[in-house]
C-alpha positions as CSV (number, residue, x, y, z in Angstrom):
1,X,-33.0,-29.8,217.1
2,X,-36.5,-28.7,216.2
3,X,-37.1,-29.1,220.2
4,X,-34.4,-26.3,220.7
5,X,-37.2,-23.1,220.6
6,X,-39.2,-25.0,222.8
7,X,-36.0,-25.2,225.1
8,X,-34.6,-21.8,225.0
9,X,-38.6,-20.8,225.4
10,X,-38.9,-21.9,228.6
11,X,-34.6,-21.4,229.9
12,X,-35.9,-17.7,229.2
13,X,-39.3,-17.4,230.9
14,X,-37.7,-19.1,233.7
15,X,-34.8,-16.9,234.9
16,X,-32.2,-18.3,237.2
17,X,-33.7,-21.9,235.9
18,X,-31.4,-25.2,235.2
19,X,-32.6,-27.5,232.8
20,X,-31.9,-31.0,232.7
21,X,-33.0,-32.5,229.1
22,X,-33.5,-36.4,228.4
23,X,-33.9,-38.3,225.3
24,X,-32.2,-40.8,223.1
25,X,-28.1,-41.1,223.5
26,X,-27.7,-41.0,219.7
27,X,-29.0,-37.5,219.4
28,X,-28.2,-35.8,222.6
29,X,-24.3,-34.7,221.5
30,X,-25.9,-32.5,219.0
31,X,-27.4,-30.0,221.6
32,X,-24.0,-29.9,223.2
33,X,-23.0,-26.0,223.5
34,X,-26.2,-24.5,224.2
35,X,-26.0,-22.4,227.3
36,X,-29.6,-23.0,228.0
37,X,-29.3,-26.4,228.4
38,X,-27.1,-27.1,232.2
39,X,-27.4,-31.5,231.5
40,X,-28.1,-34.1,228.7
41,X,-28.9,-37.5,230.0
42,X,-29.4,-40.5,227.7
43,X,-33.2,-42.4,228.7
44,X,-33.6,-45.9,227.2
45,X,-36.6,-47.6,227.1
46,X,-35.8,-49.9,229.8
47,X,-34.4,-47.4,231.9
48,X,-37.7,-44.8,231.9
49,X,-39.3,-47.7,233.4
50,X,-37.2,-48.4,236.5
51,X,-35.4,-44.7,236.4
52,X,-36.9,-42.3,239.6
53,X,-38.5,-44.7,241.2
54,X,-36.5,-44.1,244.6
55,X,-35.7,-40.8,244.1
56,X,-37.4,-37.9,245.8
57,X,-39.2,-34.6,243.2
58,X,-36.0,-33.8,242.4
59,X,-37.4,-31.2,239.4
60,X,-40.2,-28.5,239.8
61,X,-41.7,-29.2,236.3
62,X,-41.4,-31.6,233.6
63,X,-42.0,-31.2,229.9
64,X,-42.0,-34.2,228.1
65,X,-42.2,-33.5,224.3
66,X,-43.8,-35.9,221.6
67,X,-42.7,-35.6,218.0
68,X,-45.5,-37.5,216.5
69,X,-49.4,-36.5,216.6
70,X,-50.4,-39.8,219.4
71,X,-49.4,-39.1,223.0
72,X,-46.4,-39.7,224.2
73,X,-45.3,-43.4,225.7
74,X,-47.1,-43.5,229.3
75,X,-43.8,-45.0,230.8
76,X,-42.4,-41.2,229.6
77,X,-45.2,-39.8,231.1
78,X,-44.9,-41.8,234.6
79,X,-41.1,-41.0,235.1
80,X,-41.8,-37.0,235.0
81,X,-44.4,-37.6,238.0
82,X,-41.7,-39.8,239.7
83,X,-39.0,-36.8,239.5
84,X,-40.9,-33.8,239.3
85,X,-43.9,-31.7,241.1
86,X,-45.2,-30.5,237.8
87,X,-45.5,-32.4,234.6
88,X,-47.1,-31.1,231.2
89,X,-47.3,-33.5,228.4
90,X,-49.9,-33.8,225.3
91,X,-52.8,-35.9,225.7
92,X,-56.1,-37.3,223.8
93,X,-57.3,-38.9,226.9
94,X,-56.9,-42.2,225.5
95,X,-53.6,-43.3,227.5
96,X,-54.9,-45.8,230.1
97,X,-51.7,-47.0,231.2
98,X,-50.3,-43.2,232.3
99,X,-52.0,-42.5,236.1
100,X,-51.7,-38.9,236.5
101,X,-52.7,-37.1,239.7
102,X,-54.8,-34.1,238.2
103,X,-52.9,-31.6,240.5
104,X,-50.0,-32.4,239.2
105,X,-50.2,-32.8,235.6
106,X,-51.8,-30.4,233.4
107,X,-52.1,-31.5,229.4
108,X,-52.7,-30.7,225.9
109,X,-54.9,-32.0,222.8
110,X,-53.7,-32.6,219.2
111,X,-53.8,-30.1,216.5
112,X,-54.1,-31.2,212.9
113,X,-51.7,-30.1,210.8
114,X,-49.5,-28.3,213.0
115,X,-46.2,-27.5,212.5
116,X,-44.1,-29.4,214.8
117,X,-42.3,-26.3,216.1
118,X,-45.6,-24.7,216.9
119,X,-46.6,-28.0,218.7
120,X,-43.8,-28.1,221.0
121,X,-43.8,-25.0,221.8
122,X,-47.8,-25.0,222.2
123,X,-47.0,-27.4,225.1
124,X,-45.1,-24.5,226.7
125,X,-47.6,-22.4,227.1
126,X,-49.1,-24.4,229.8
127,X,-46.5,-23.0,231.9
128,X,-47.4,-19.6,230.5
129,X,-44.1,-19.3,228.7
130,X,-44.2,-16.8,225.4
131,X,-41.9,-16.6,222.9
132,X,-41.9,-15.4,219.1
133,X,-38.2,-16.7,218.4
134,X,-39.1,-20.4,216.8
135,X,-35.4,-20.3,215.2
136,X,-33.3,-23.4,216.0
137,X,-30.4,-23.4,218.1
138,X,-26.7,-25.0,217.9
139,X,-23.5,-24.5,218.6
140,X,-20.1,-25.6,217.2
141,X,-17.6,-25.7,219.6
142,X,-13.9,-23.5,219.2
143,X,-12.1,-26.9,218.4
144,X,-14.4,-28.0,215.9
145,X,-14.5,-24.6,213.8
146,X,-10.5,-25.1,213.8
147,X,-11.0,-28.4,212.2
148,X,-13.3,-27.2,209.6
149,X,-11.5,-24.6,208.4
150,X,-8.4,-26.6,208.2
151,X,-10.3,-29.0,205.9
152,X,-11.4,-26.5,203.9
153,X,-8.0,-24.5,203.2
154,X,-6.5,-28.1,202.6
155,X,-9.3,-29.0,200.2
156,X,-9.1,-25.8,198.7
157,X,-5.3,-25.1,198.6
158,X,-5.8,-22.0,200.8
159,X,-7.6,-20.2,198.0
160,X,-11.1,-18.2,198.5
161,X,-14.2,-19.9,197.4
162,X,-17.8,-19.4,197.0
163,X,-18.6,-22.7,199.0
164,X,-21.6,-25.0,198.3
165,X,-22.7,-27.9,200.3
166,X,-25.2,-30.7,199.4
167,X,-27.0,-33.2,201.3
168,X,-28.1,-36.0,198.5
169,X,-29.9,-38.4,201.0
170,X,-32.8,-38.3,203.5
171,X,-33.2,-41.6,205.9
172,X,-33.2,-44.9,203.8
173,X,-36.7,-45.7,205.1
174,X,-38.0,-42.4,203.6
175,X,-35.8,-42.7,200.4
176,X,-38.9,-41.5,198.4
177,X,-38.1,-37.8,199.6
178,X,-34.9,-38.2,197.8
179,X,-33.9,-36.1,194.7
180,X,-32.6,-37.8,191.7
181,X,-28.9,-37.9,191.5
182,X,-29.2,-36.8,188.0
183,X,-30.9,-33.7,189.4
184,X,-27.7,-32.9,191.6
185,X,-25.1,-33.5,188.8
186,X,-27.0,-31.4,186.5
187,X,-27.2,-28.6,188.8
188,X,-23.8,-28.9,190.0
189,X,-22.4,-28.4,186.5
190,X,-24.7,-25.6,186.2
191,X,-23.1,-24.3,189.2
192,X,-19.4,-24.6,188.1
193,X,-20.1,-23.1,184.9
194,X,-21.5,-20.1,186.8
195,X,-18.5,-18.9,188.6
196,X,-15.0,-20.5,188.8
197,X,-15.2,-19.3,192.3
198,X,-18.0,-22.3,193.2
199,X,-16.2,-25.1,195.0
200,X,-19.1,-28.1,195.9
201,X,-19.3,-30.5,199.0
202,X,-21.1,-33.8,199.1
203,X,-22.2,-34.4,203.0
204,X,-24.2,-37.7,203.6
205,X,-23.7,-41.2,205.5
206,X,-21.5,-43.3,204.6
207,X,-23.6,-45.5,202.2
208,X,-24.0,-42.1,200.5
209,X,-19.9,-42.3,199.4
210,X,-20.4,-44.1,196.0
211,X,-22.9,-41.5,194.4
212,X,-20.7,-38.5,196.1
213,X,-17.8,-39.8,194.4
214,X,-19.4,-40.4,191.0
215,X,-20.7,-36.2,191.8
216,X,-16.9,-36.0,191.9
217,X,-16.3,-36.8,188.7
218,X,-17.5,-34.1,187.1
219,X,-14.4,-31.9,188.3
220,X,-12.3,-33.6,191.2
221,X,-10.5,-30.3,191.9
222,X,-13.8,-28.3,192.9
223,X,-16.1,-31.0,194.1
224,X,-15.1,-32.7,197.3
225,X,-16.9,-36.0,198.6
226,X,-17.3,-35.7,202.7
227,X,-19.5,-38.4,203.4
228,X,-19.3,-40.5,206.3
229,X,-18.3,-38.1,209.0
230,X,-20.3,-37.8,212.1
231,X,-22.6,-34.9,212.5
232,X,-21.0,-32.4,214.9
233,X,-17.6,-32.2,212.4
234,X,-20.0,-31.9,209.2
235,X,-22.1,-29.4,211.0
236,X,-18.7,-27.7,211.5
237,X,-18.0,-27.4,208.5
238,X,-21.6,-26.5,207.1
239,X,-21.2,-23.2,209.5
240,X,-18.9,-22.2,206.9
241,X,-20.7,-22.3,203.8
242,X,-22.0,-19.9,201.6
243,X,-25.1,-21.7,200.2
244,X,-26.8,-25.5,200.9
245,X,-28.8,-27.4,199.1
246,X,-30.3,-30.4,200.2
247,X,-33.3,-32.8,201.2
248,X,-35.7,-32.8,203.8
249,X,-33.6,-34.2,206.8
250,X,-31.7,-33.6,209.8
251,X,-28.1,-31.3,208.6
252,X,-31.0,-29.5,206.6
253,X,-32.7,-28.7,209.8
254,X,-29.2,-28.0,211.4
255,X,-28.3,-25.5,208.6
256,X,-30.9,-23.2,209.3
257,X,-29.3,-22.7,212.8
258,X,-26.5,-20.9,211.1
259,X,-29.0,-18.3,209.2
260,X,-27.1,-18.9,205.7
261,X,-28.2,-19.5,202.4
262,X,-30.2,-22.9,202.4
263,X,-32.4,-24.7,200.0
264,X,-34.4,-27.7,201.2
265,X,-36.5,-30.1,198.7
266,X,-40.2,-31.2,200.2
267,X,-41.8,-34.0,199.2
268,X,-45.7,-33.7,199.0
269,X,-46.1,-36.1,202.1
270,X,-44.1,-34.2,204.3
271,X,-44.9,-30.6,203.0
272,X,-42.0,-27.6,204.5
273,X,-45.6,-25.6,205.6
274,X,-45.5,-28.7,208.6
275,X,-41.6,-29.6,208.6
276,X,-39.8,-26.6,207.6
277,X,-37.5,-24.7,209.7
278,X,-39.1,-21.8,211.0
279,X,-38.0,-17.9,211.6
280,X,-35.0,-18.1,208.9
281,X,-34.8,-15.5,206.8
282,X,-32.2,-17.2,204.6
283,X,-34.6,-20.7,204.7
284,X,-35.6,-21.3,200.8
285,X,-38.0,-24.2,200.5
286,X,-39.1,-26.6,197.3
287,X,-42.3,-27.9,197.8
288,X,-43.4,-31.1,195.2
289,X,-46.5,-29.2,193.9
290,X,-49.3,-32.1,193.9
291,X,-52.0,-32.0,195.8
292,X,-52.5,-33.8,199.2
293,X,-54.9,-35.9,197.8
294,X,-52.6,-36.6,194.7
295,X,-49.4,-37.7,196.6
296,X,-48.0,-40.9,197.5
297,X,-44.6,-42.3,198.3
298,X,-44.5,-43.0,194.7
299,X,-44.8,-39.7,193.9
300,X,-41.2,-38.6,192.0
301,X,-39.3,-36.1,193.8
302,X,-37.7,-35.5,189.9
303,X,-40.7,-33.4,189.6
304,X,-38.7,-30.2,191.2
305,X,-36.8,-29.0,188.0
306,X,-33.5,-28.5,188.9
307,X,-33.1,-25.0,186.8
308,X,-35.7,-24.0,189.3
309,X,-33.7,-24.9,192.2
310,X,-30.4,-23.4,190.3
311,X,-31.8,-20.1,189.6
312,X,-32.8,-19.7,193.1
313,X,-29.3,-20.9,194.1
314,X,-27.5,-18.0,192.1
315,X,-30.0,-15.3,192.7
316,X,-28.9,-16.6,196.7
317,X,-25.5,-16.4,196.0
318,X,-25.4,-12.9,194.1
319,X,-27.6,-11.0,197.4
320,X,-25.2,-13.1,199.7
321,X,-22.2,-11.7,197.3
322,X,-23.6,-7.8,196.8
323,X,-22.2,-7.8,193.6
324,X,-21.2,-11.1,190.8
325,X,-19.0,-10.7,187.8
326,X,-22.8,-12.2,185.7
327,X,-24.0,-9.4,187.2
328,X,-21.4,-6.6,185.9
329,X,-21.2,-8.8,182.2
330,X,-24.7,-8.6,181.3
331,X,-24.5,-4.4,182.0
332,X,-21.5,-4.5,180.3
333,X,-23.1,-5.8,177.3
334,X,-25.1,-3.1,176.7
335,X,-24.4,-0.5,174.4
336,X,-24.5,3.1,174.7
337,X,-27.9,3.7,173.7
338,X,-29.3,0.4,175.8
339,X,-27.9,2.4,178.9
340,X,-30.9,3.9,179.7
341,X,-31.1,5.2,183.4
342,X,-35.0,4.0,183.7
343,X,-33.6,0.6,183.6
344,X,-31.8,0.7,186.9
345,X,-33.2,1.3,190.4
346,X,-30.8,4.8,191.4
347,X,-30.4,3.5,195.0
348,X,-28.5,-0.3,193.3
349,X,-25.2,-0.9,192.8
350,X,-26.6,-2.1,189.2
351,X,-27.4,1.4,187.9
352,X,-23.8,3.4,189.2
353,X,-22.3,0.2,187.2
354,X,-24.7,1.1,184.4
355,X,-23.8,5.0,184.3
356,X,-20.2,4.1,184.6
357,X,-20.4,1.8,182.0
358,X,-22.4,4.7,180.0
359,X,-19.9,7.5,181.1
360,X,-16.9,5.3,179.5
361,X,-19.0,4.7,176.4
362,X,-19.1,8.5,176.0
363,X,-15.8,9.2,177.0
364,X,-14.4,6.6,174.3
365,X,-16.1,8.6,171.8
366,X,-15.2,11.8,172.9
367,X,-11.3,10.7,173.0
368,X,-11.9,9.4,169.1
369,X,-13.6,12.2,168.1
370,X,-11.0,14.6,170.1
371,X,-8.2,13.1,167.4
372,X,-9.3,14.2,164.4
373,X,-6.4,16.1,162.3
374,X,-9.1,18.4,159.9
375,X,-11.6,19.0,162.5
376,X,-11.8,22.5,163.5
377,X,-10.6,23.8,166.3
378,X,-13.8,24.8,168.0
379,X,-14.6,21.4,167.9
380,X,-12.2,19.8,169.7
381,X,-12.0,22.2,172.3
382,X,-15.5,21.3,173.1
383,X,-14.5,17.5,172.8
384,X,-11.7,18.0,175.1
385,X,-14.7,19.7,177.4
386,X,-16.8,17.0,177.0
387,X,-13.8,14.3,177.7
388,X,-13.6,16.2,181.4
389,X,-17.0,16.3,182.3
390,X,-17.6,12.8,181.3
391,X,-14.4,11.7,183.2
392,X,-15.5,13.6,186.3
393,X,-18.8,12.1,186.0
394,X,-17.1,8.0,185.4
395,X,-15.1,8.6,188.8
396,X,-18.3,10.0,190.6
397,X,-19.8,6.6,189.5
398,X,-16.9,4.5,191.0
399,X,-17.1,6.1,194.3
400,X,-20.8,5.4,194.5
401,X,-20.1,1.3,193.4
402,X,-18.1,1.6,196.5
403,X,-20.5,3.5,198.4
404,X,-22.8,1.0,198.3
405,X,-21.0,-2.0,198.1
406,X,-19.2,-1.2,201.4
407,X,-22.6,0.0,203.1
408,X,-24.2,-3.4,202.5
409,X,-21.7,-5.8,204.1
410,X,-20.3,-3.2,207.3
411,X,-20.9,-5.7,209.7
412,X,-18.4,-8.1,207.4
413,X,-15.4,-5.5,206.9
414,X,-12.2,-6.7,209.4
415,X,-10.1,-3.6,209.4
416,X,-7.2,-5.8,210.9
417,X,-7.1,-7.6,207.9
418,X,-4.6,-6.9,204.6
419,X,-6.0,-3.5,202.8
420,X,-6.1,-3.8,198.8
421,X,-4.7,-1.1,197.6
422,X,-7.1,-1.4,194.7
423,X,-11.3,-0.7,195.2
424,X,-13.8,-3.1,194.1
425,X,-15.1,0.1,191.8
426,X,-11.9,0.6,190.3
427,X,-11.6,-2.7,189.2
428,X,-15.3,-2.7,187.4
429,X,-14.1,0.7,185.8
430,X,-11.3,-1.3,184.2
431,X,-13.8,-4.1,183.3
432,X,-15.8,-1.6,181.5
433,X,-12.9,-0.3,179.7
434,X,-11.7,-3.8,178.8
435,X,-14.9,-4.5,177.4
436,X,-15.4,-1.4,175.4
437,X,-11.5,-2.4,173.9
438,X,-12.9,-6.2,172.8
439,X,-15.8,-4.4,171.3
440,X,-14.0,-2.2,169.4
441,X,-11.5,-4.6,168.5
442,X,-13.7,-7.1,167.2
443,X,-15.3,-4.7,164.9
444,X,-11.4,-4.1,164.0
445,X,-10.9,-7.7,163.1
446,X,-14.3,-8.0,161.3
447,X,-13.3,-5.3,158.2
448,X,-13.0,-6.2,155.1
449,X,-11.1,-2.9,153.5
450,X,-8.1,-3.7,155.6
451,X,-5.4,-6.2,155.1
452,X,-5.3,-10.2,156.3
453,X,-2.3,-8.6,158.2
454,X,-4.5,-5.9,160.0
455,X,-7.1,-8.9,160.5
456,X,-4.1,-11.4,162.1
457,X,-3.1,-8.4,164.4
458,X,-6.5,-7.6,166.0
459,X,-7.5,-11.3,166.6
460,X,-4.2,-11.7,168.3
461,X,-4.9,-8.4,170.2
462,X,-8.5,-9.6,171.0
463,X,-7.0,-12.8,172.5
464,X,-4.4,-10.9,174.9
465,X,-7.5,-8.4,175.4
466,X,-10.4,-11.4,176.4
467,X,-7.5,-12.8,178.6
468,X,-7.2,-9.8,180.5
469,X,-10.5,-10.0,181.2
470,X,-10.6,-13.1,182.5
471,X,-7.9,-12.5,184.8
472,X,-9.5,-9.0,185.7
473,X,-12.9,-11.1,186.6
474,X,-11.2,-13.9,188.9
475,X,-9.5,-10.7,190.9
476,X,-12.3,-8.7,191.5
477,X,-14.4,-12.4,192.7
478,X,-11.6,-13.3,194.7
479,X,-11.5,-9.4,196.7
480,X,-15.3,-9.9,197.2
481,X,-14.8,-13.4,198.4
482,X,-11.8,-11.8,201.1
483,X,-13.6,-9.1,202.0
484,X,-16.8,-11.2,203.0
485,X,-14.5,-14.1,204.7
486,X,-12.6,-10.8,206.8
487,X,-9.3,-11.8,205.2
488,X,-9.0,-8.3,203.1
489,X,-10.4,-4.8,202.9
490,X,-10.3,-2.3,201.3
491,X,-11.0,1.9,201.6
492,X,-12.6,4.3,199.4
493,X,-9.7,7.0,198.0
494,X,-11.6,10.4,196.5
495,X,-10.2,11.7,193.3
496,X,-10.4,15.5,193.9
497,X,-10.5,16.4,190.5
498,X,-9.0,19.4,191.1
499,X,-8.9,20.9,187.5
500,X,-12.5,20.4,187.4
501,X,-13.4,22.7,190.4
502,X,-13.4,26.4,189.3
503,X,-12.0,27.3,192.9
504,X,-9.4,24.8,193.1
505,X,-8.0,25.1,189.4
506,X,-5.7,28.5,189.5
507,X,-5.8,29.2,185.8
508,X,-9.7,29.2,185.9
509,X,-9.9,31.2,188.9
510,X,-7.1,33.5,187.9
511,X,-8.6,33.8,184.7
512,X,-11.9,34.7,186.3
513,X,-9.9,37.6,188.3
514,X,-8.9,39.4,185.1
């Protein structure tokens, strides 16, 4: 895969061109569905030797790519001049066996510590091909996206989820890049306990079952053990996740294709400045921090902290989601006088929550103050005032949560799909509401000039009240969840508060004509 920028470099600098690639038979399925690629043929070691040799030029150039900083195998080098008229290849002029005709073949030196994308695409340039996309390519086919999502609705019961996957193991004879298991199961509960939403995959070989099953245990219903499958129906699946977390090896390389979410754990001996996928946006690299000089293969990948890797995990998730129900509890929290409007950026979703939050708070104690029996008149007219501006203003504040919400995730919105008849700000205005209810119902059950039977009424009422929350919380994660996954949307309804427009009310404007 980290060949395939190198590939699509020189498909596009050579229009009208049909490229034929060789290489291992174990690897070459996974470069099936690129359209810049016409053949994949399998080269053993035996065959390159005997392969071409009564063939005419049957190519017009030959690329042949090392992955490793000494030149390629000489037999490699021999077959391209057997089949084609032009071969590039890297070189340090110490390969005594390769006998290239200087016309013919035109090569490149070493760079120390060069990033293996850069070096394969360095060779390119012989050619005078010039690219800037170093992203890696790959394809899932139509059939295999079926069978992924049918796995996923059967693991899941058909229900939304917020879908993490995990890669626990690197190659058994680099084991020392490996992360303790310890460190996944303690991030994974951290994870759960975040949202209910978060359903976890374990992906690995088949050796890799036992510790994915022990992962399982710590809630069989959200964390699903998918080890042993072969790589084109894992990477299926991976397409369709929200978030991956994993070690330094190939489905982490392969996630990067997809541009989602991904987190991938460096050890110091192969460093993600050398090895990381490049030209990913969402690409999210932990390096061990010890110095070159410092590192060995005994050198404990438990040194990445795993509330590290978690906070960077959730803080993934929440720009992924827009909008997360931590995210509308900890504004919630505040009180009144905490909603300050410096706090919040004006052009985030985070401050019209905040000035919702803070236009409820008023209206609450408007409405209190608006039922008192001896107050005077004067008074509560202006409360009653008050109750309409800060209502107009509470409903301004919901249109712009959906505003925003619906600008940031456009290119996600499937109008074909069932409409909620409900918004996504409506339902954070009733989460503010709900909140300001427990808060004012605690403070209920908490008197002490009342009677136990006042006390025994507002617990029970704060019960009902914390349960509608709950429920509230799961509906509004699930819309997001549809509306991201194109299964729901939703459309923005104005108010048109018409009694508070002087030229839309007729008794203000009539008024005004006396």
């Amino acid at each position: 895969m980290l060949l395939t920028p190198a590939i699509r470099a020189i498909h596009e600098n050579n229009k009208g061109s049909s490229i034929t690639l060789y290489g291992h038979r174990n690897t070459m399925f996974i470069l099936d569905g690129l359209d810049f690629i016409k053949k994949t043929k399998s080269l053993s070691k035996r065959k390159s030797l005997f392969f071409g040799r009564h063939y005419i030029k049957v190519y017009d150039k030959a690329f042949v790519f090392s992955s490793h900083s000494e030149d390629p195998p000489s037999r490699y080098i021999n077959l391209a001049q057997r089949i084609s008229k032009k071969t590039f290849c890297y070189s340090s002029n110490t390969n005594p066996t390769a006998k290239p005709h200087p016309s013919t073949f035109t090569t490149i030196n070493h760079q120390e510590d060069e990033h293996i994308i850069d070096r394969f695409l360095r060779l390119t340039t012989l050619d005078g091909v010039v690219t800037h996309n170093k992203q890696l390519a790959y394809s899932v086919l139509d059939h295999e996206r079926t069978e992924a999502l049918h796995v996923l609705r059967t693991l899941n019961n058909d229900k939304p989820t917020i879908r993490i996957g995990f890669q626990l193991t690197s190659f058994s004879t680099r084991s020392f890049r490996d992360w303790p298991l310890d460190r996944f199961r303690d991030l994974i509960k951290a994870l759960l306990a975040w949202s209910p939403m978060v359903h976890c995959y374990i992906f690995g070989i088949a050796s890799d079952a036992p510790a994915a099953k022990d992962l399982c245990q710590i809630d069989n219903t959200r964390v699903h053990e998918l080890t042993g499958l072969k790589l084109r129906p894992t990477a299926a699946i991976m397409e369709q996740l929200d978030l991956y977390i994993g070690v330094d090896t190939g489905p982490s390389h392969l996630m990067s294709a997809f541009n989602k979410p991904t987190i991938v754990l460096y050890h110091c001996q192969f460093p993600s400045k050398l090895y990381a996928p490049l030209w990913s946006t969402h690409f999210f690299p932990f390096d061990l921090d010890i110095k070159s000089s410092n590192c060995n293969e005994t050198t404990p990948m438990s040194l990445i902290d795993w509330e590290d890797v978690f906070y960077k995990a959730t803080e993934l998730l929440k720009e992924r989601f827009v909008l997360t129900i931590q995210t509308i509890d900890s504004i919630h929290s505040l009180k009144k006088q905490e909603l300050d409007r410096t706090a919040f950026i004006e052009t985030s979703i985070d401050y019209w929550i905040a000035m919702n939050h803070l236009y409820n708070s008023s209206l609450w104690d408007e409405e209190d103050l608006a039922r008192r029996k001896n107050a005077p008149t004067c008074e509560i007219a202006d409360n009653k005032r008050n109750i309409d501006l800060f209502n107009q203003r509470r409903n301004d504040a919901i249109e712009k949560i959906d505003e925003y919400f619906l600008s940031h995730i456009s290119d996600k919105i499937n109008y074909s799909s069932r409409q909620n008849s409900e918004t996504l700000g409506s339902i954070v205005d009733r989460l503010s509401i709900i909140t300001l209810k427990i808060r004012a119902m605690s403070a209920q059950a908490e008197r002490t000039d009342v009677s136990a039977d006042h006390i025994q009424q507002c617990i029970t009422k704060l019960s009902t009240l914390n349960t509608q929350k709950t429920d509230l919380s799961r509906c509004l994660e699930l819309l997001i969840i549809e509306i991201l996954s194109g299964t729901a949307h939703y459309k923005i309804y104005r108010q048109f508060k018409m009694y508070n427009d002087p030229n839309l009310n007729p008794a203000v404007y009539n008024e005004n004509h006396e």
